[in-house]
C-alpha positions as CSV (number, residue, x, y, z in Angstrom):
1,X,187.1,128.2,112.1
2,X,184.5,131.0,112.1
3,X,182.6,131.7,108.9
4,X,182.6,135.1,107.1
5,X,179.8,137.2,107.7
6,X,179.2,136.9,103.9
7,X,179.3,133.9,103.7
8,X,175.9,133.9,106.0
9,X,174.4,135.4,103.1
10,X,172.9,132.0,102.8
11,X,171.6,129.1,104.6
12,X,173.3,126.2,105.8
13,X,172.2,123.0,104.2
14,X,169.6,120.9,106.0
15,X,170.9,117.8,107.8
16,X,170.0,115.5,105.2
17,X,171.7,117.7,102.4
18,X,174.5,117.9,104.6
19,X,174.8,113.6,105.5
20,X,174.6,113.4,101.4
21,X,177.9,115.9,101.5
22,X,179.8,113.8,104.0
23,X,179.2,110.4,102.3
24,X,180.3,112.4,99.0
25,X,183.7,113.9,100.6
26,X,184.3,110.4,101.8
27,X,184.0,108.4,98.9
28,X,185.9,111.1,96.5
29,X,187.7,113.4,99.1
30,X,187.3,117.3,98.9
31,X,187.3,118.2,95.4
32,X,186.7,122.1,95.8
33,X,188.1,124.2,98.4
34,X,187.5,126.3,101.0
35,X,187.9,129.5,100.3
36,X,188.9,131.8,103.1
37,X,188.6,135.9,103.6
38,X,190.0,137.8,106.7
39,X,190.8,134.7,108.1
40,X,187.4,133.3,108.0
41,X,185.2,131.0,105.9
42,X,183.9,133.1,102.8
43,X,182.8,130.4,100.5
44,X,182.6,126.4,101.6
45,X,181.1,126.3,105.1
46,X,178.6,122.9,104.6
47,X,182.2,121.5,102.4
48,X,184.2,122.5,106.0
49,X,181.4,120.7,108.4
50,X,181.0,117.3,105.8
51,X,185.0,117.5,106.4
52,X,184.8,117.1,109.9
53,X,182.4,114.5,109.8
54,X,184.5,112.6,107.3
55,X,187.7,113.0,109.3
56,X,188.9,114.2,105.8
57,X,191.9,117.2,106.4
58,X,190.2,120.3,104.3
59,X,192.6,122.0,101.5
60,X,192.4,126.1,101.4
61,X,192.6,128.9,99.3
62,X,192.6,133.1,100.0
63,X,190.0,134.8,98.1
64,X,191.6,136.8,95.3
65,X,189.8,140.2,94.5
66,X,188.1,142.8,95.9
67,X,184.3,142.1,95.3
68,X,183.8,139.5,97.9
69,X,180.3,139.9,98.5
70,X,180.2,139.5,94.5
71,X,182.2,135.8,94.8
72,X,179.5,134.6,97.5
73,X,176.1,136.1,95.4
């Protein structure tokens, strides 16, 4: 899935960040989710990636509103 152009806003977390968000989505499963604009990632990109690499099946929501670049600040 591609990620919202807001969404790249910010940085991605570094690889050891990221390895800490795996082991955490598979011990308690993905407790926030991905939140999705025009189809794309707005909010959730590191949650999507530690998804995949926990073979955990990520849960979604549409954004609701019309500031999104307000959400992702």
């Amino acid at each position: 899935m591609e990620f919202h152009e807001y969404a790249n806003l910010f940085p991605m977390m570094q690889p050891d960040e990221l390895a800490d968000l795996v082991n955490d989505v598979k011990q308690n499963g993905l407790i926030e989710p991905i939140v999705l604009y025009e189809e794309k990632i707005l909010d959730g990109r590191n949650r999507f990636l530690a998804c995949g690499e926990a073979g955990i099946k990520p849960h979604y929501e549409y954004y609701k509103g019309d500031e999104p670049v307000g959400y992702v600040i």
